[in-house]
matplotlib code that plots the C-alpha trace (Angstrom):
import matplotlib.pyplot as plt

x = [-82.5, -83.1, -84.6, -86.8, -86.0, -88.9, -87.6, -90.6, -93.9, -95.4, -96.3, -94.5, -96.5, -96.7, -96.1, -97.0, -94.5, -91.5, -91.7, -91.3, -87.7, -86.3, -83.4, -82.4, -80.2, -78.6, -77.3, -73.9, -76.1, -75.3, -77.7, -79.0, -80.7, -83.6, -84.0, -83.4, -86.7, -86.8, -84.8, -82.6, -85.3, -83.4, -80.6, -82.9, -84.8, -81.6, -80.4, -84.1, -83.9, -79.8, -78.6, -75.2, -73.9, -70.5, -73.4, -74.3, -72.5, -75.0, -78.0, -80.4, -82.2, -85.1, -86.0, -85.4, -88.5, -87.7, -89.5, -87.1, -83.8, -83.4, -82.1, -79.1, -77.2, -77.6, -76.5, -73.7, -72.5, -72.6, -70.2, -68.0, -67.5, -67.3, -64.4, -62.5, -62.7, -61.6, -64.6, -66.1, -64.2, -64.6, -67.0, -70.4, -71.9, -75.0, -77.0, -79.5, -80.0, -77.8, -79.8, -81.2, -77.3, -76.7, -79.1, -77.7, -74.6, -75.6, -77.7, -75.1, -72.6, -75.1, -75.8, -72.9, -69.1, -66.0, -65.2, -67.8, -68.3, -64.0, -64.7, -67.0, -65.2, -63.2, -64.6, -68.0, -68.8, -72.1, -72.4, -75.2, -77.6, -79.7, -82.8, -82.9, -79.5, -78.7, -76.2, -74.5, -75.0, -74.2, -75.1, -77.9, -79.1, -80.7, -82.4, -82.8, -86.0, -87.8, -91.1, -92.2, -93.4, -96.1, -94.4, -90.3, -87.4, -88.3, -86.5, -87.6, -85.9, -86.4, -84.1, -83.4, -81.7, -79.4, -82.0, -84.5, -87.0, -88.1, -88.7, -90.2, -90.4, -92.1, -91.4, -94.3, -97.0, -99.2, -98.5, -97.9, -98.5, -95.0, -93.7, -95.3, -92.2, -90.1, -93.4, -95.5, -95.5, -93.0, -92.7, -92.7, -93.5, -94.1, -97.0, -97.6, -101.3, -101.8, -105.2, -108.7, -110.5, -113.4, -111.3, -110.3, -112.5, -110.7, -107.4, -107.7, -104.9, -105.5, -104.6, -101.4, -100.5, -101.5, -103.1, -105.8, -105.7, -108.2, -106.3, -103.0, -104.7, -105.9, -102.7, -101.1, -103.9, -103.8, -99.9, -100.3, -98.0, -97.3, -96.9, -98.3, -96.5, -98.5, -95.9, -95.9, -99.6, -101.7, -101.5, -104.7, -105.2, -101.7, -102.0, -105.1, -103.8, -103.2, -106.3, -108.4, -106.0, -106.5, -110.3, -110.4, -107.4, -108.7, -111.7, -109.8, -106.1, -106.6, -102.7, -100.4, -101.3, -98.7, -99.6, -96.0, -95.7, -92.3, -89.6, -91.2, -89.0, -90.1, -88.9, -88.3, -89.5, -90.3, -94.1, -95.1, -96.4]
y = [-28.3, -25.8, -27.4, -26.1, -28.7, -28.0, -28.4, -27.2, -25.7, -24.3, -20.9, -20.6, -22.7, -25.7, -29.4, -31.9, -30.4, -28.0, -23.8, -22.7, -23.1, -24.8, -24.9, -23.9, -26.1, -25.9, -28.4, -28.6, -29.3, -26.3, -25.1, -21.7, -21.9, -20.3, -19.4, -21.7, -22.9, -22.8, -25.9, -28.7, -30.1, -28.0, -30.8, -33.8, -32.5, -31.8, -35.5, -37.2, -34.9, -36.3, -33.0, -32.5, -29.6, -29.6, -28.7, -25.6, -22.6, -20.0, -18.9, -16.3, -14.9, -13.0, -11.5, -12.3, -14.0, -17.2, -19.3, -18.3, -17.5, -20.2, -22.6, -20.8, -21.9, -25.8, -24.6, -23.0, -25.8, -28.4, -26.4, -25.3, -29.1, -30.2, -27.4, -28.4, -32.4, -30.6, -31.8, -28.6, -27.2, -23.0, -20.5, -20.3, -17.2, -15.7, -12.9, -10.7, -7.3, -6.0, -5.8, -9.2, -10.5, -8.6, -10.8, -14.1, -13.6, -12.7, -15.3, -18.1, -15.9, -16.2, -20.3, -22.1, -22.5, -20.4, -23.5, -23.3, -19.2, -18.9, -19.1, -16.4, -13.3, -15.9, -19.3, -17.9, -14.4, -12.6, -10.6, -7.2, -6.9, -3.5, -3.1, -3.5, -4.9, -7.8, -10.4, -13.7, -16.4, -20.3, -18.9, -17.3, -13.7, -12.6, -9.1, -8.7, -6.1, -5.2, -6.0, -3.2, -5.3, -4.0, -6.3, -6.3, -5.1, -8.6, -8.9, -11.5, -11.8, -12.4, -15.3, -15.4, -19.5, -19.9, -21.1, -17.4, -19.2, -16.9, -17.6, -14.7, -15.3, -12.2, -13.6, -14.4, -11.3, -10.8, -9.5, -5.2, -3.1, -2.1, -5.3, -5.7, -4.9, -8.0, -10.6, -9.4, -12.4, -14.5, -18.2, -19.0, -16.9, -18.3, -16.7, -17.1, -18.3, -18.9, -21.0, -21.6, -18.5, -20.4, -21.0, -17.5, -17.4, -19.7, -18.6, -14.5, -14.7, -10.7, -10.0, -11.7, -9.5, -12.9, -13.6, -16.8, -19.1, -16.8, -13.7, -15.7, -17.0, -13.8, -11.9, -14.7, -14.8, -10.8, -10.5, -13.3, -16.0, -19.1, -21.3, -20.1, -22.0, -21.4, -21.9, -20.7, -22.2, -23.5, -27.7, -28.4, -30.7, -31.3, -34.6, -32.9, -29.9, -30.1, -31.0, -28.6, -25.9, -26.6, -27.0, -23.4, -21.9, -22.9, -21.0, -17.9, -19.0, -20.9, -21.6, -24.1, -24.2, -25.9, -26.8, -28.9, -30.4, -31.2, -33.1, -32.0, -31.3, -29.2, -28.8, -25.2, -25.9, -22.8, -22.6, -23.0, -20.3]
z = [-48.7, -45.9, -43.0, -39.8, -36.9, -34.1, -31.0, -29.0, -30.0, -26.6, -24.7, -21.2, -19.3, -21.0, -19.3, -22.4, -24.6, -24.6, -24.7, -28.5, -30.1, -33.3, -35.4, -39.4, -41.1, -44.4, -47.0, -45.3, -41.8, -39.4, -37.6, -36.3, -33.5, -32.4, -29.2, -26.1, -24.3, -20.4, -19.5, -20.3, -22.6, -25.2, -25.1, -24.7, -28.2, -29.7, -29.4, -30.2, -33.3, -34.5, -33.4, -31.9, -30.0, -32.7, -35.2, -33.6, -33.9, -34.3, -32.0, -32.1, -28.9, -29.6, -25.8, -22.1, -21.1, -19.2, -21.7, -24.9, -22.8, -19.4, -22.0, -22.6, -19.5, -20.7, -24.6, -23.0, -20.4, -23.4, -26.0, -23.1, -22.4, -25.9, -25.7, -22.9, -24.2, -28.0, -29.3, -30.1, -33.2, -34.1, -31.7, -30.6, -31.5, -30.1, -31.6, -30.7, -29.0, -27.0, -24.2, -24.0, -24.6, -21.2, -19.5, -21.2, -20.3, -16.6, -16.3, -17.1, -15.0, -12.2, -12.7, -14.4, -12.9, -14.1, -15.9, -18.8, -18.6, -19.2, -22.6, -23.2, -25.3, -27.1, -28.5, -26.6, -28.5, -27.9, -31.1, -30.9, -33.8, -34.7, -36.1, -39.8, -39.5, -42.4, -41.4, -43.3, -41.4, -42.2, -45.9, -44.6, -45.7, -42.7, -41.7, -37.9, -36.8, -33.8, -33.5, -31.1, -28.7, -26.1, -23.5, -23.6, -26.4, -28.8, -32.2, -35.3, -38.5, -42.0, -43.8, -47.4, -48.4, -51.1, -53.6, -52.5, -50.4, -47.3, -44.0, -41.7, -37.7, -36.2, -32.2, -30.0, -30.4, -33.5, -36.9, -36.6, -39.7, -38.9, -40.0, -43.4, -45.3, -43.7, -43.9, -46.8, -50.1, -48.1, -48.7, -44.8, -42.3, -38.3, -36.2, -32.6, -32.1, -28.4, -28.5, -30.9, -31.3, -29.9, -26.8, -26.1, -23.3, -21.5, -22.4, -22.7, -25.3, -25.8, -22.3, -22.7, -26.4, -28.0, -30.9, -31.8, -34.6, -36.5, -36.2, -37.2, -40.1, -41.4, -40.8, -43.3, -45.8, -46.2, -45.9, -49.1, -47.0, -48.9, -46.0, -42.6, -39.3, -36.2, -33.0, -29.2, -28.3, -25.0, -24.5, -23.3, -26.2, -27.5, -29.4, -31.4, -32.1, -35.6, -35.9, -34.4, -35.3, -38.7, -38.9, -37.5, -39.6, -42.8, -42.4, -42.9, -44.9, -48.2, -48.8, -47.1, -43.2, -41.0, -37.1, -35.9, -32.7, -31.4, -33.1, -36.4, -39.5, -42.1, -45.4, -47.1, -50.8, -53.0, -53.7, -57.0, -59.2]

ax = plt.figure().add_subplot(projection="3d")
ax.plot(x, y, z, "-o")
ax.set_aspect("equal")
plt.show()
């Protein structure tokens, strides 16, 4: 059964819980990684959750803000390790835009020693994707897009498993119109919702090209989304955020409405007709 491992479920300036990340996993148990989180939490989740680096071959970087890429150098330090002991068996392959690539590979350039950055080009490979661009990856059927951000280049990506369930992850800004052939009647799809639309006053979520749970909600019900994930939010309340998430969501999305917090595991079941 394909697998969603949560790894962190916050915005970039969250303290109660980790910035938004998570991992796909397949019947054999690789995992693709989703993004990297700001710090060396990434590694501490990844062990809570049974997760070892040997598992991980695969990672996708969406964009180059701090709070999806600063992770890297700490992904990076662990597999070239696992390398150098021989306890890291094939490559590490990173995907995304070119451009953001550019900055992942500077950045651990910049921070980590020759040691753990000798490897990239060769058991270290940072792979470009284009937009529209389909991909096989860990028996994954994967189509990479851009979601014209109004902030910086940020791609998503719609997954296709083995038994046709789909997952959709459209990054960290609302639903676009531009989108709706990659998200429309999918099984899964994962939308940022930044705070309560009662909240948004103290939050301005629209300032920031963020969207409330209301908005979220309404973008799955009318894009007919099985199951509707809502990731990269505030923490103000963390420990009740299902909760109060859900008593507003449900107002305006009838179908399956999932709030995680970190260290969740969700199953990808097909929804019944």
């Amino acid at each position: 059964m394909t697998k969603l491992h949560i790894l962190g479920t916050g915005s970039a300036m969250v303290t109660k819980c980790y910035n938004t990340c998570f991992t796909i996993s397949n019947l054999a148990g690789e995992h693709l990684l989703v993004d990297t989180g700001g710090g060396n939490t990434l590694l501490t989740n990844l062990e809570k959750l049974n997760i070892p680096i040997s598992k991980i071959h695969n990672i996708f970087l969406s964009h180059t803000h701090n709070d999806h890429i600063a992770g890297i150098t700490w992904i990076v330090r662990a597999v070239a390790q696992a390398i150098n002991n021989d306890k890291y068996s094939g490559n590490l392959n990173f995907f995304g835009h070119s451009d953001v690539l550019s900055v992942a590979k500077q950045i651990c350039l910049l921070m980590l020693e020759n040691k753990f950055t000798k490897f990239f080009d060769d058991r270290i490979l940072f792979i470009p994707v284009k937009d529209n661009e389909e991909k096989n990856i860990i028996d994954f059927n994967i189509t990479f897009f851009d979601i014209n951000s109004a902030k910086r280049l940020q791609y998503g990506f719609k997954l296709k498993d083995s038994e046709g369930i789909t997952f959709t992850f459209i990054g960290d800004e609302p639903y676009k119109e531009s989108l709706k052939q990659y998200c429309i009647n999918s099984d899964y799809m994962m939308h940022e919702a930044f705070c309560l639309f009662e909240e948004k006053h103290l939050f301005n979520p629209y300032e920031k090209h963020h969207t409330t749970v209301k908005e979220a909600c309404e973008n799955g019900r009318n894009l007919n989304i099985k199951n509707l994930i809502l990731i990269h939010t505030e923490d103000k309340n963390y420990h009740c955020k299902p909760e109060y998430y859900c008593a507003e969501g449900r107002y305006f999305f009838s179908d399956n409405l999932i709030v995680p917090t970190d260290l969740e595991i969700i199953d990808l079941v097909k929804a019944e007709d």
